[in-house]
N, C-alpha and C positions, 0 to 999 in steps of 0.2 A: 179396452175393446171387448166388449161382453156378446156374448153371442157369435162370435166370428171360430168358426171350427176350420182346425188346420188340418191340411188336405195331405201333406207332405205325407214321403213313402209308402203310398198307399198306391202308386203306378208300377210299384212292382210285381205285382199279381196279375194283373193286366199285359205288359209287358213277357212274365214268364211265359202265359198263354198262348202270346202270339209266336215267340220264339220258340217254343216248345217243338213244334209240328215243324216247323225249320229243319229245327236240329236233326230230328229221328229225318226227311226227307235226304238231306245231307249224308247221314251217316248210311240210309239203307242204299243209296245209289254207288258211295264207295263202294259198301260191297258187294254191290251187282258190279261194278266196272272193274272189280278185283279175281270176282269169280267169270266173266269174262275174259281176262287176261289169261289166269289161271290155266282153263280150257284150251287157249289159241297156245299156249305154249307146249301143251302137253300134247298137241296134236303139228305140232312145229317136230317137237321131240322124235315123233313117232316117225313121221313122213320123211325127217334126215336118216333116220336109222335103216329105214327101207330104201332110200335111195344109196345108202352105201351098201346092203344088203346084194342089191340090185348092180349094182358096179362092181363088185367082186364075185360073184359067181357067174359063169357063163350057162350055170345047167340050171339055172332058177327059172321058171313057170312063171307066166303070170299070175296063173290061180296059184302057185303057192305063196307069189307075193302076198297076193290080196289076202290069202288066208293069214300070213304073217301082219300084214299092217291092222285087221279084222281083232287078232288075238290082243295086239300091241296094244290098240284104243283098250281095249275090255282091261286090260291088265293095268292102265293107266287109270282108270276108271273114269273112261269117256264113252259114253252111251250116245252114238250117235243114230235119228230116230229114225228108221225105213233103213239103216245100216248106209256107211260111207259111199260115194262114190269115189271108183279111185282109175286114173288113168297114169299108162305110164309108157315109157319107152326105151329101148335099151338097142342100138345100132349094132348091129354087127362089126366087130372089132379088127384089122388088120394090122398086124402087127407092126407098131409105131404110131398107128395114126392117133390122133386127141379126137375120143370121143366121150361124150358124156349119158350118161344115165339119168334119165329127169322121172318123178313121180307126182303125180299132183291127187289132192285129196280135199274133197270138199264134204262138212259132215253138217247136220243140221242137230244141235243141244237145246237144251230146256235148260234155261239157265233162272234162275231167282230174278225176282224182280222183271226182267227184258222178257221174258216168255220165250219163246224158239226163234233162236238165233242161227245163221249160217255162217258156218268159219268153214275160212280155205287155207292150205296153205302146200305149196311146192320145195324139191329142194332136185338139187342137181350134185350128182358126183361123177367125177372120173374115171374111165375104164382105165385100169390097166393092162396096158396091151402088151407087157414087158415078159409079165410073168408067165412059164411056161402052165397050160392046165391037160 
């Protein structure tokens, strides 16, 4: 058979090409959905720390909350953009009753790949209403 040129493994160049642009797609949304997670956790973090803040002092401010949950993010290295919104509520406590302390905080991040993102996230803690202050 004279003239007949053989074609074999030469679709692998072709092949890599197409996969190529796959791969790096694949791997850079991992880690957008990583550094996503990342964020919501560390603003999970922050927002239980101030809700137990919040449930154990009876002489805590709201502005010194916020100023607390404000330093919290920065210290975690969470830039949130126009700065958090943060609502919160703390019941007046009679001694025995179950009441809870809730915080919520919703931040807007520049996250890679996703662009400006909005995470929220709440937590609730317990007053102790046992303890003498």
């Amino acid at each position: 058979m004279v003239g007949i040129v053989e074609e074999r493994g030469q679709s692998v160049s072709v092949e890599a090409s197409v996969l190529t642009p796959v791969i790096v797609l694949v791997v850079a949304l991992l880690f957008g959905c990583g550094a996503v997670r990342l964020a919501q956790h560390e603003l999970d973090q922050v927002v239980w720390s101030a809700a137990r803040a919040l449930s154990v002092s009876e002489k805590l401010t709201k502005a010194e909350a916020e100023k607390r949950v404000e330093k919290a993010l920065e210290q975690q290295g969470l830039e949130c953009i126009g700065g958090p919104q943060i609502s919160m509520s703390r019941p007046k406590a009679v001694f025995g009753d179950f009441v809870q302390a809730e915080i919520q905080v919703k931040c807007w991040v520049e996250v890679p790949i996703f662009g400006e993102l909005t995470l929220a996230s709440s937590a609730e803690s317990t007053v102790d209403t046992w303890k003498g202050e």
